[in-house]
C-alpha positions in Angstrom: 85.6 86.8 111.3 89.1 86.5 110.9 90.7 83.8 109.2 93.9 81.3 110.4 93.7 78.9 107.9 91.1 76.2 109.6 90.0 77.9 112.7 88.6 81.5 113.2 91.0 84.2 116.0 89.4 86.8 117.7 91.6 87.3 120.4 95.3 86.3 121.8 94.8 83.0 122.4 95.6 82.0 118.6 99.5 80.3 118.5 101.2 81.9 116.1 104.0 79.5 114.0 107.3 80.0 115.3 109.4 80.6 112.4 109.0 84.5 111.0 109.6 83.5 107.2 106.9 85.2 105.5 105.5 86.9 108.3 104.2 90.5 109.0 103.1 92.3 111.8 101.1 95.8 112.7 100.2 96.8 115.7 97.1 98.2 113.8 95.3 96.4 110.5 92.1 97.1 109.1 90.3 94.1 108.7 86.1 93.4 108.6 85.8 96.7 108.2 87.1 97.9 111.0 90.9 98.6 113.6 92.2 95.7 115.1 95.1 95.5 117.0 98.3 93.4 117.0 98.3 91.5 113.6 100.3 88.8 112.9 99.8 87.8 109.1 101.4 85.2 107.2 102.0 85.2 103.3 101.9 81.6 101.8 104.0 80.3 98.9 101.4 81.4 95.9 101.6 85.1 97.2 97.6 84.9 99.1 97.4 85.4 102.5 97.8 82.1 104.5 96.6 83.4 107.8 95.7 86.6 109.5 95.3 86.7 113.6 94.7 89.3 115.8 95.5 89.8 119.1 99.3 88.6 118.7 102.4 89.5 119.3 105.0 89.8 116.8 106.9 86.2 115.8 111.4 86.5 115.8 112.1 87.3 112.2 108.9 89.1 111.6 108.5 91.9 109.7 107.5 94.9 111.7 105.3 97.2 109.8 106.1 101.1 110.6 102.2 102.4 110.7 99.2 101.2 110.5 98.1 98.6 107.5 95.3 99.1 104.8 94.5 96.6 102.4 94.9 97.8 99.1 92.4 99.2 96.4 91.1 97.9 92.8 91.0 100.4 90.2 88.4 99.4 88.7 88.0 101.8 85.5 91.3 102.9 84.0 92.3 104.2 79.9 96.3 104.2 80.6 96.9 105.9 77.6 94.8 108.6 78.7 97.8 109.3 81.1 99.2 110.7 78.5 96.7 113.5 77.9 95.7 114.3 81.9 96.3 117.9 82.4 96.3 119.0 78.5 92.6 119.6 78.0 91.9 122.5 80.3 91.7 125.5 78.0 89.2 126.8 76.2 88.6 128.3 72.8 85.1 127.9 71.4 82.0 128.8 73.2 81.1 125.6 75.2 83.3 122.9 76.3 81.9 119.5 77.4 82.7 115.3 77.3 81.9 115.1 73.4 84.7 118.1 72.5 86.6 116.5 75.3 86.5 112.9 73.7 87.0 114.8 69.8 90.7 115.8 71.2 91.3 112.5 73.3 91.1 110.6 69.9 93.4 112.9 68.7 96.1 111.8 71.4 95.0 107.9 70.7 96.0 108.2 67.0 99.8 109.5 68.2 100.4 106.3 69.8 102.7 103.6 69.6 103.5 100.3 71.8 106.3 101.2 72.9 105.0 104.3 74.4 102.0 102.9 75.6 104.0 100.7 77.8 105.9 103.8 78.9 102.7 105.6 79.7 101.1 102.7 81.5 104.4 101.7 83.8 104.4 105.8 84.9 100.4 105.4 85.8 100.4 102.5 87.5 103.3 103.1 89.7 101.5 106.4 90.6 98.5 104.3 91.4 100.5 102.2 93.5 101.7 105.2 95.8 97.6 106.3 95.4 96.5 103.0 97.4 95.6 101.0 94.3 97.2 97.4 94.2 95.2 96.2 91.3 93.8 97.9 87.8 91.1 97.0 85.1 92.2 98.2 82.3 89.5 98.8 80.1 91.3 98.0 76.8 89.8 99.5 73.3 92.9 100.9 71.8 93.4 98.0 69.5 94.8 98.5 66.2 97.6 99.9 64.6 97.4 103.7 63.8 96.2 103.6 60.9 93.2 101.2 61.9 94.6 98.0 60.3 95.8 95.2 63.3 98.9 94.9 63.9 100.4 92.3 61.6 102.7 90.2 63.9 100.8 90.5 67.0 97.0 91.5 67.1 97.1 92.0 71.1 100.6 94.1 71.0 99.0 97.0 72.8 97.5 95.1 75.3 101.1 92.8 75.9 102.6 96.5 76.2 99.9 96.7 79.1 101.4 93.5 80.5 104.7 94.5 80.2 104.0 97.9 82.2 102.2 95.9 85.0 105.4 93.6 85.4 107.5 96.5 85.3 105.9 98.0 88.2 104.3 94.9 90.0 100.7 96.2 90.5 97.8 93.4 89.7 96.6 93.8 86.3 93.0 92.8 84.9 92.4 93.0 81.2 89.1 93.8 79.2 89.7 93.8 76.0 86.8 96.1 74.8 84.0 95.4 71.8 84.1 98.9 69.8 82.2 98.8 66.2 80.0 101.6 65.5 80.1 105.3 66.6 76.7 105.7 67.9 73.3 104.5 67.7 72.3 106.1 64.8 75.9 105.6 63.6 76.3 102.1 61.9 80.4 102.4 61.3 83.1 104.2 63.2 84.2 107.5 62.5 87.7 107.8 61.0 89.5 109.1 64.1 88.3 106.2 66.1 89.8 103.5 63.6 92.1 102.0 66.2 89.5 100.8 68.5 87.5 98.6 65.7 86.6 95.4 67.5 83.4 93.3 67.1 82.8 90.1 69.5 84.8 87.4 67.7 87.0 89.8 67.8 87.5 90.7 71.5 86.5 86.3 72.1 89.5 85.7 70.3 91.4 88.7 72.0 90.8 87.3 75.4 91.9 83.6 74.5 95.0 84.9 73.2 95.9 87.2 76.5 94.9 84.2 78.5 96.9 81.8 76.6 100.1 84.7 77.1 99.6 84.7 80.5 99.4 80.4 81.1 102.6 80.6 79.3 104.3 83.1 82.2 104.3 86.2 79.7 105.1 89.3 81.8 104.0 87.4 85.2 107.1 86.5 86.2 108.0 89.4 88.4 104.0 89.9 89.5 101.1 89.2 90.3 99.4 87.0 87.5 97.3 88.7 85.0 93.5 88.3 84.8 91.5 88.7 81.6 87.7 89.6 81.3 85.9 91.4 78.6 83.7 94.4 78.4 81.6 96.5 75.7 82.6 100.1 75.4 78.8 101.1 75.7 75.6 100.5 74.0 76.1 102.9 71.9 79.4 101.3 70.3 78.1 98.1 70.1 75.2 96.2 68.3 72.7 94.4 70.3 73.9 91.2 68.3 77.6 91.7 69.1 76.2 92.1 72.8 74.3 88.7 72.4 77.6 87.2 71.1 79.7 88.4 73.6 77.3 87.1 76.5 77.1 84.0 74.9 81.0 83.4 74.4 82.0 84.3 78.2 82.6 82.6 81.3 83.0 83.4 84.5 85.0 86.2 84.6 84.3 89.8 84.7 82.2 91.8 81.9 82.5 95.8 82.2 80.7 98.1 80.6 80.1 102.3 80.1 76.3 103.3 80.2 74.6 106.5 81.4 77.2 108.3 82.0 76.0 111.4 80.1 71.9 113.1 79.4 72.9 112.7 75.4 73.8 108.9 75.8 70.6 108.6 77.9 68.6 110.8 75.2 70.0 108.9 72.4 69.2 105.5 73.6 65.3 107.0 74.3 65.0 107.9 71.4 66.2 104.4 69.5 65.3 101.8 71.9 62.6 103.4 73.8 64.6 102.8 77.2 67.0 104.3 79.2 70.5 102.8 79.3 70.3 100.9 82.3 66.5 99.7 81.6 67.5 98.0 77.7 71.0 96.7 79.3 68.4 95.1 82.4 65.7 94.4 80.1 68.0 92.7 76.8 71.2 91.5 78.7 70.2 90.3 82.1 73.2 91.3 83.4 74.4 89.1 86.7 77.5 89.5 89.1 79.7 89.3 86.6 78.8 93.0 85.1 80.1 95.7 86.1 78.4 98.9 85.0 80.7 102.0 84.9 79.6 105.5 85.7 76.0 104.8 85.7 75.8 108.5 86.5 72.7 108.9 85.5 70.0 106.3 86.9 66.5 105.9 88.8 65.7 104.1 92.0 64.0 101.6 89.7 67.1 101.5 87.6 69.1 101.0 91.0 66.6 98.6 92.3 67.3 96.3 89.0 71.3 96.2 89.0 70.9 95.4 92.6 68.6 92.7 91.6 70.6 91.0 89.0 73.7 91.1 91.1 75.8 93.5 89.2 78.3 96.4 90.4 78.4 99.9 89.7 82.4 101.5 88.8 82.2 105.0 89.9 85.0 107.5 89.1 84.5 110.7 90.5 87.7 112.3 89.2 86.9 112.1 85.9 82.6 112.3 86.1 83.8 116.0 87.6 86.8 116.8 85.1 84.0 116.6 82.2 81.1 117.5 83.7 79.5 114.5 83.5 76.9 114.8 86.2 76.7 113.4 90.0 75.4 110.0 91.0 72.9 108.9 93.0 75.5 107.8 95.8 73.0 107.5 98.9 70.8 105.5 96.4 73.7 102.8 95.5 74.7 102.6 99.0 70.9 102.3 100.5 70.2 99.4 98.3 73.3 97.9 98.6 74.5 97.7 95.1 78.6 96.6 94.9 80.4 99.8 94.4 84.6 100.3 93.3 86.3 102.5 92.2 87.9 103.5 89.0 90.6 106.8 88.0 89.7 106.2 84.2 90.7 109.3 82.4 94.0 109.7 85.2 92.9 113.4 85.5 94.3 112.1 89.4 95.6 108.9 90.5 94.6 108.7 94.5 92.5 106.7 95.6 91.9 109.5 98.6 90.8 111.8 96.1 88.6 109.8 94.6 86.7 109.4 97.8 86.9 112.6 98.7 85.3 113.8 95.8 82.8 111.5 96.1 81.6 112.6 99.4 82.3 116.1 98.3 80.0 116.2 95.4 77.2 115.0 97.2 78.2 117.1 100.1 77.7 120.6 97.7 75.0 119.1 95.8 72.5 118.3 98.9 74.3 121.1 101.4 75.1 118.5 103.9 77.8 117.0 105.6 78.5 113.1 105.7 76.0 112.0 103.3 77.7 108.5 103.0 77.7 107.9 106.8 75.2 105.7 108.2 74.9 105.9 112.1 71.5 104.1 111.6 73.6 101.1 110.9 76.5 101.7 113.4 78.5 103.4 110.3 79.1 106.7 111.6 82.5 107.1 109.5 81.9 108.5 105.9 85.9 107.1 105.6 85.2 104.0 107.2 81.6 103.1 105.1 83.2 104.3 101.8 86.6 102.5 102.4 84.6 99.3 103.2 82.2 99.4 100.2 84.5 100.1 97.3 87.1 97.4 99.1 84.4 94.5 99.0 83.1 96.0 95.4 86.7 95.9 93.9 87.3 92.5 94.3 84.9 91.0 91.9 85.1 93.8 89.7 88.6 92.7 89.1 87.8 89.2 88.9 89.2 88.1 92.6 86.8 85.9 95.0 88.1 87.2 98.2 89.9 90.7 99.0 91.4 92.4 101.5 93.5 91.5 104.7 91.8 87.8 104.9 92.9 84.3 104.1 92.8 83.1 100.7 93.1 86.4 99.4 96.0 87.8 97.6 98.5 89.4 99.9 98.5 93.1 99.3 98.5 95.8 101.9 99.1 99.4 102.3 101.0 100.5 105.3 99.8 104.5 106.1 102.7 106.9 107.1 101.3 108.5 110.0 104.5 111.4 109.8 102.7 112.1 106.6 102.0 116.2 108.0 97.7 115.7 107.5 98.1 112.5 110.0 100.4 114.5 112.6 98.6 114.0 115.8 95.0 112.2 114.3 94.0 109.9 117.6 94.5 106.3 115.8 90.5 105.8 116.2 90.1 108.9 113.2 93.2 107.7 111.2 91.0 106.7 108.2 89.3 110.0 108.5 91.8 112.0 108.5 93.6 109.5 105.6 90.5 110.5 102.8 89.9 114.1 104.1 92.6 115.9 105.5 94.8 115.8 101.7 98.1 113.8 103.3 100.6 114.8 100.7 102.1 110.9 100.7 99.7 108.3 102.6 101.5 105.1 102.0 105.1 105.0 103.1 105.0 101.3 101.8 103.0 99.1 99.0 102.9 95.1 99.0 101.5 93.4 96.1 101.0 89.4 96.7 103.8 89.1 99.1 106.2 91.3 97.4 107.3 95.0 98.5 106.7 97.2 95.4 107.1 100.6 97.6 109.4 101.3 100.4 109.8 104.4 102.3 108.0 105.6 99.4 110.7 104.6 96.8 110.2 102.1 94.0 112.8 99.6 92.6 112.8 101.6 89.1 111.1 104.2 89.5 113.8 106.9 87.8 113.9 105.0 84.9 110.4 105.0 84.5 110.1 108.2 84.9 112.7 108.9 82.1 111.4 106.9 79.5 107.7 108.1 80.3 109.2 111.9 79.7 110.8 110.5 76.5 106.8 109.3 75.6 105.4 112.2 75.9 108.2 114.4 74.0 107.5 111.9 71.3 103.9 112.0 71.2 103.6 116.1 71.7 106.4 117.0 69.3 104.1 120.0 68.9 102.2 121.7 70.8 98.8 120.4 71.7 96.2 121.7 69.7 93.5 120.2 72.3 
């Protein structure tokens, strides 16, 4: 049901206000998971959607949206200083190449980096996931600590204010987890050296979170954007004790908790073999995880495993970019859908930053995997559009994954949207019924010809206020940091 701030519209008979201030208009919106046509929608003083109407002509003074509008995406999974490395770990030299001599050089590329150029790094990403369909990001926070482990003396949440700063730069929605990261395995009481910037235990992150909160309720870097949310999240139950788990359960509130589990057959091994349970079934068993957990990858899991997180509540954060660029596995996507588990998205390593590609691949992978076509449709359930039923599950998923009670193009919500640029070459000539189709699987070079993030134009006609600067100082970055040639 669409929303008009007291009464419900589904049809022309709803009075739009007179004045146009703050108003927008498509002559096509996507909206309960599904077209409608002619929508008038109003943004309100404190950037959220104040109404949404269908059925209605276009207000004088209105702004006239050219194509038609998509609400915008959470990235729910993102490393922004992996940025930095996407595209530099392709070769090989030894005999087998997989995540664990993947993550060996990644750590390599963490140690090279300062504040300064993790702010470059993170304003170049997130403007790219703007132009990819992604309005908001959790950024799953672990790199900490000064280079050579020790925090930083002036500021111990410098990196993460450098993630602030980028997110204002930009304008994209921002949630921060600042990450618990204490041991480096199970068998593995202490970190390894190269991972001495991530050190964090519970009080640690507790205190981390309070401090970002307390930055943000003071206006830092929100005064150009959306305001930042903060939640926390554990890097995986391998980095973290079961007591700094307990701790970190006990010390939170509402907002959201994120963690990686299962994503690779060593991590589930490992756990067998110290717990006596698989990944999801101790985190189910020991946590009792609820709707505020969000469990990422979760690659590798049983129906009874699925049956539990859809149980307690929780999401899943899939990110099939990234699960593919290191061979992580494929998930059991009919199974998540079936039981009706929450599902976003999440770029994570950056490897790409669409969210069309994301999709793609994650029809794709089940497509080659079962040697069928449109495994994620559902015409059982009147869902005969893979687009449309993938679209709709990671858009209701992202919301509380970034910490947001309502998403999308309805009231209360914040007022984002994506408006599609149907001269875009793949959209040329799609009937308006198979736009979305066409949007995830026909590769359209540049889908979004404009970006909104809570009532503010970030994109138009696909330029961004800023955007050659960033650019420049992001090159400057990465001249910095690979001074010499990779050795990754």
């Amino acid at each position: 049901m669409v929303e008009t701030g007291t009464a419900s519209v589904t049809g022309s008979s709803a009075t739009p206000p007179q004045d146009g201030a703050g108003m927008l208009w498509a002559q096509r919106a996507w909206i309960e998971n599904r077209w409608h046509e002619a929508v008038l929608m109003r943004v309100g003083e404190d950037g959220n959607w104040a109404s949404v109407q269908t059925g209605v002509d276009a207000v004088q003074g209105a702004t006239v949206l050219d194509g038609p509008a998509l609400p915008g995406l959470v990235n729910a999974h993102s490393h922004a200083f992996q940025r930095a490395f996407a595209g530099l770990a392709e070769r090989r030299d030894v005999d087998e190449d997989d995540f664990w001599s993947w993550r060996d050089r990644m750590y390599r590329v963490a140690l090279r980096i300062s504040p300064e150029q993790q702010r470059a790094i993170a304003a170049q990403l997130f403007l790219e996931l703007l132009r990819g369909g992604y309005t908001q990001v959790c950024e799953f926070h672990y790199l900490h600590n000064a280079a050579d482990g020790s925090a930083y003396p002036d500021d111990a949440v410098q990196m993460a204010r450098a993630i602030m700063a980028a997110a204002q730069d930009v304008g994209i929605g921002l949630t921060l987890l600042p990450t618990i990261y204490e041991r480096g395995g199970f068998s593995q009481p202490t970190l390894r050296e190269d991972q001495r910037r991530f050190q964090a235990d519970a009080d640690t992150i507790l205190a981390m979170r309070d401090a970002l909160r307390c930055a943000v309720g003071q206006g830092a870097h929100s005064v150009t954007g959306p305001a930042v949310q903060v939640g926390v999240a554990l890097h995986s139950l391998r980095a973290a004790t079961p007591i700094a788990i307990e701790r970190l359960i006990a010390g939170s509130d509402e907002a959201p908790i994120h963690i990686h589990i299962a994503e690779q057959t060593q991590e589930v091994d490992d756990c067998l073999s110290e717990t006596g349970l698989r990944p999801i079934e101790w985190l189910c068993r020991h946590a009792a995880p609820d709707r505020r957990w969000h469990l990422v990858h979760a690659t590798h899991s049983t129906p009874s495993e699925i049956e539990a997180i859809w149980r307690c509540g929780a999401g899943v954060v899939l990110c099939p970019s990234t699960e593919a660029n290191l061979g992580d596995g494929v998930t059991d996507l009919p199974g998540w859908l079936k039981q009706g588990v929450p599902i976003s998205l999440g770029t994570d390593s950056h490897i790409t930053r669409s969210a069309m590609e994301e999709l793609r691949l994650l029809e794709y992978a089940q497509r080659l995997t079962r040697r069928l076509r449109c495994v994620a449709a559902a015409p059982q359930a009147a869902e005969p559009s893979t687009a449309a039923r993938l679209w709709s599950r990671v858009l209701q998923g992202g919301g509380p994954a970034a910490g947001f009670a309502h998403w999308g193009l309805q009231v209360g919500a914040r007022a984002d949207l994506l408006v599609v640029d149907t001269a875009t070459p793949a959209l040329l000539g799609i009937p308006p019924s198979h736009m979305l189709d066409a949007l995830v699987f026909s590769s359209p070079i540049r889908p979004f010809r404009d970006v909104l993030v809570a009532g503010r134009w970030v994109t138009r006609n696909h330029t961004a206020d800023g955007a050659k600067a960033i650019a420049s100082r992001f090159v400057e970055a990465m001249k910095q940091i690979w001074q010499e040639p990779p050795r990754i």
